[in-house]
N, C-alpha and C positions, 0 to 999 in steps of 0.2 A: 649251239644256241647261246653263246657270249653275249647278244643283243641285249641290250636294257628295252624292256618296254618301262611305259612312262603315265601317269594320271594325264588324261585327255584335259588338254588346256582349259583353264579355268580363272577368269577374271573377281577380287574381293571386291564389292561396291561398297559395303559398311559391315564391320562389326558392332554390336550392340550386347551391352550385360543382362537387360529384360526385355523380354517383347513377350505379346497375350494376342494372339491373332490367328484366326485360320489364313493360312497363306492364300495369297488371288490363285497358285496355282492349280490349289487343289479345287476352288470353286468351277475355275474353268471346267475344267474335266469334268465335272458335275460327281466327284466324287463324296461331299458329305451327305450328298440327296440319295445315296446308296446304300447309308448307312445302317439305316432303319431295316435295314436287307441283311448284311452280314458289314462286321468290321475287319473280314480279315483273318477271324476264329482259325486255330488249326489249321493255319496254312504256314512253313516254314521258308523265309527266304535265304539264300548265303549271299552277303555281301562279300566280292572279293574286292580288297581296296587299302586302304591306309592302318584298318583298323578302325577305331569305335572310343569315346570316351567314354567309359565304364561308367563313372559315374553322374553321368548328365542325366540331370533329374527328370527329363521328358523321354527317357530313353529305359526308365528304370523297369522292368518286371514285360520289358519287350527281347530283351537278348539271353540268347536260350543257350546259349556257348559261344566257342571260338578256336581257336588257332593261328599261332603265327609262322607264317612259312619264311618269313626274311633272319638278317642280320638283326634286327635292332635287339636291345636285350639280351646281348649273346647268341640270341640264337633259340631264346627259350617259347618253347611251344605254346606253353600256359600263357603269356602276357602279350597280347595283342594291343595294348593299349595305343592311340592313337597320337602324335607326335607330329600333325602334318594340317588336319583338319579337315584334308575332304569326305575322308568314311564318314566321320562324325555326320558331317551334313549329309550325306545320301543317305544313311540310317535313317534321319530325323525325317526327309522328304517321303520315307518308305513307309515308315511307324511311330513316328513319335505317338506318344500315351495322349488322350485325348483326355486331362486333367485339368481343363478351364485356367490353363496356362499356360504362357511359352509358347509353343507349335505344336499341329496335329500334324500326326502322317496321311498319307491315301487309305492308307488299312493299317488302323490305328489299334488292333489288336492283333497283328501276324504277329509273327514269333522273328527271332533275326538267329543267325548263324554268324560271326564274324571272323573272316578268314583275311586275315592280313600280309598282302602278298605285294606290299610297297613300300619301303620305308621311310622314313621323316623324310626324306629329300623327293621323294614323290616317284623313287623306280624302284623296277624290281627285274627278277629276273624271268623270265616264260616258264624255266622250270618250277618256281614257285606257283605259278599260274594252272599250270598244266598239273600238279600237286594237288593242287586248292582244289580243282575242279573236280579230280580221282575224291578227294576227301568229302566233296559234296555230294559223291553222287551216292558215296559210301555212308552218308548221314540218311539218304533218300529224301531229302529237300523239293520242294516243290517249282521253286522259281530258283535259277543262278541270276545275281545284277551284277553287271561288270562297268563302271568308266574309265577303263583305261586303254591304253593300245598305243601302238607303233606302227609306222609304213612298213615291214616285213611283214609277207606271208609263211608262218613257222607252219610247216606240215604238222609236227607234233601235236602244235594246239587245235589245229581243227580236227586232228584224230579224236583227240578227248573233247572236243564242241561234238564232235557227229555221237561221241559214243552217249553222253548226255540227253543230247535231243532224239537224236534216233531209237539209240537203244533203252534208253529210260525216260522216255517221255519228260523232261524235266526242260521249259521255256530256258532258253537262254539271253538276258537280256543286254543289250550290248550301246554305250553312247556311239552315232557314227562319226567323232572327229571334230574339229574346231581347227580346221587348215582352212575351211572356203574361205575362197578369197572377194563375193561379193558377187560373182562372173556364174550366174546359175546354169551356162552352157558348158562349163568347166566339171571334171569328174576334179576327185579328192578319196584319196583310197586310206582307211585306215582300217588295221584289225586286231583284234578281232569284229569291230563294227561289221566290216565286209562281206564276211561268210555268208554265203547262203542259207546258211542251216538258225544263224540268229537271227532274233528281233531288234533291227538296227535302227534306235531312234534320234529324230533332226531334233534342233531348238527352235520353237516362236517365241515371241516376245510376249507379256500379258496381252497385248494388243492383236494377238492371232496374227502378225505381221513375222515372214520368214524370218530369222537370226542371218544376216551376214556371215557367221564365222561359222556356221552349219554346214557340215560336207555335203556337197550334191552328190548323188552319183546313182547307179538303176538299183543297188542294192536296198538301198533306204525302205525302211516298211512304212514307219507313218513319224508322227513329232508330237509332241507337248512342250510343256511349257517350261523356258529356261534361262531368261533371261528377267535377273533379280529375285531369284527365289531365295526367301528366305527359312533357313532352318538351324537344324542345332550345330554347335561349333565346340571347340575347346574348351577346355575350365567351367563346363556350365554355361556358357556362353551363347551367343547368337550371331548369325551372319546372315549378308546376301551379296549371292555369289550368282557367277552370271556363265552359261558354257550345256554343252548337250550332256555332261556329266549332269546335271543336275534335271534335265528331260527324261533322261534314262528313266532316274528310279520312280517318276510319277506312274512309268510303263509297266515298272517292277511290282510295284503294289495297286495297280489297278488290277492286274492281273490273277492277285489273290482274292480280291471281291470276284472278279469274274470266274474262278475257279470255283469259289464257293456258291456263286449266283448258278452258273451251269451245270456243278454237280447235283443240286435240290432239284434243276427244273427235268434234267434229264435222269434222275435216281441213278447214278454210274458216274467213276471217274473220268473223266475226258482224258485221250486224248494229246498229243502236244500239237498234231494238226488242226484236228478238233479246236482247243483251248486257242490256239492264233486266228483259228476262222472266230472263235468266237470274241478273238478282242477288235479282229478287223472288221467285224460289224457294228462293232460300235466305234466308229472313225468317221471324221466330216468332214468332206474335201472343201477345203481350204480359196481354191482356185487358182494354186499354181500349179506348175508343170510335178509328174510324179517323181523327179527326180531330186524336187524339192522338199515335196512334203509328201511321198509314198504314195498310201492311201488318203491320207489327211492327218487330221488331229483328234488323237483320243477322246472320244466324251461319252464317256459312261450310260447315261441314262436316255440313250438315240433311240434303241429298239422301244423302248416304254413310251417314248412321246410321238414313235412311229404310229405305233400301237392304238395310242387312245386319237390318234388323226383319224386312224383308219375306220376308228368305233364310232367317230362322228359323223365320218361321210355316210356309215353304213344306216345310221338313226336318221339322218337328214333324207337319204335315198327313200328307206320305208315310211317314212312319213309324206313324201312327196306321192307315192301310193297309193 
């Protein structure tokens, strides 16, 4: 396993020192209209990735530990701090603290795990990966979010993806890739996005219009939003940053609203087939091919406005009676 994997391509569009906005991405999804439901409570994610800027003040009384599994720092376990920038942002798109500034996350009170398994240069090794993911499952984490990967299939990692999903019911959530090349008859293989056993998410644009640079391929589960999301970054800072790395984690933490929306409705934890039926229900196909967008694109609150359709037809029917 010599292979460097690598952070799933990822384009800066702008840095910025303040920003006070809920992101379009998370309106998309229909995730603040959730909120009034659960924000996320008592659900733990493990970011595996760059690491985390400790001190970013939208990030603060959201990261519940960590770990470093690289070189950086010598090599020291304790200091995961982030030197690169993309963890930082997929935390913030995951959880940032809903503090009437800065940026929200999708579930703006989960808890984060930070497992740093890339160093400032943006690689790492599988063995760190395949580490990360033993040390997650050994935290008993709810949700794993991954954006990274390489064209190698390592047997290893998908041993420890099967033993995760399978054996501990624990979502494993994966970017699929930023190789398309535009060509949506074209496959684009990257993994761990690929496995069967993950939720392998595309990028749209705010404008629900496919991403170009989004792998196609039959693996794909569904997409969100990923082109110019902005979130937290460096030194306290702000970005928007453009790549299925940043679709990922909208998956990441929709999933802990759904977690906790599913366990109340059904009294019993779900599941991790369970928990994927119940995110693929809430998906809206898009109208391209499923090679492009899965199922479709995440939106949160489908089943509710299914619902109260259904309550109308049903009062218009008895009254026509």
């Amino acid at each position: 396993m010599n292979q460097k994997v690598h952070l799933i391509h990822y384009t800066l569009i702008e840095q910025q020192e303040k920003v006070s906005e809920v992101p379009k991405g998370l309106t998309m999804i229909q995730a603040p209209t959730i909120w009034g439901q659960t924000k996320g409570e008592g659900i733990t994610i493990a970011i595996l990735d760059t690491g985390c800027d400790m001190e970013h003040p939208d990030l603060q009384g959201r990261i519940l530990s960590g770990k470093n599994f690289t070189n950086d720092d010598n090599g020291n376990p304790a200091l995961f701090e982030d030197y690169n920038g993309h963890g930082t942002h997929v935390a913030g798109t995951i959880s940032a603290t809903q503090n009437e500034k800065g940026v929200v996350g999708v579930a703006p009170e989960a808890s984060l795990i930070i497992l740093k398994v890339l160093g400032k240069d943006g690689s790492g090794q599988y063995d760190w990966i395949i580490n990360a993911i033993n040390y997650a499952i050994e935290q008993k984490v709810d949700v794993i979010s991954m954006s990274l990967g390489g064209p190698t299939d390592i047997p290893e990692l998908h041993e420890v993806i099967q033993k995760a999903v399978v054996d501990h019911n624990i979502p494993v959530v994966c970017a699929a890739g930023n190789e398309g090349d535009g060509d949506h008859s074209t496959d684009e293989f990257a993994y761990p996005g690929s496995y069967n056993e993950v939720i392998s998410v595309g990028a749209v644009d705010l404008e629900r219009r496919s991403s170009d640079f989004s792998n196609t391929n039959n693996q794909l589960d569904l997409v969100a939003p990923g082109e110019k999301i902005t979130s937290t970054y460096l030194d306290g800072t702000y970005a928007t940053l453009s790549g299925t790395s940043m679709a990922a984690p909208h998956v990441s933490g929709a999933l802990a609203l759904i977690k906790n929306i599913s366990s109340n409705n059904f009294d019993r934890i779900l599941t991790e087939p369970e928990l994927y039926a119940q995110l693929i229900k809430r998906t809206v196909p898009l109208g391209f091919s499923p090679k492009i967008e899965g199922n479709g694109m995440i939106y949160l609150t489908l089943l509710e406005e299914m619902e109260n359709i259904f309550d109308n037809v049903r009062i218009k029917t008895q009254s026509i009676f």
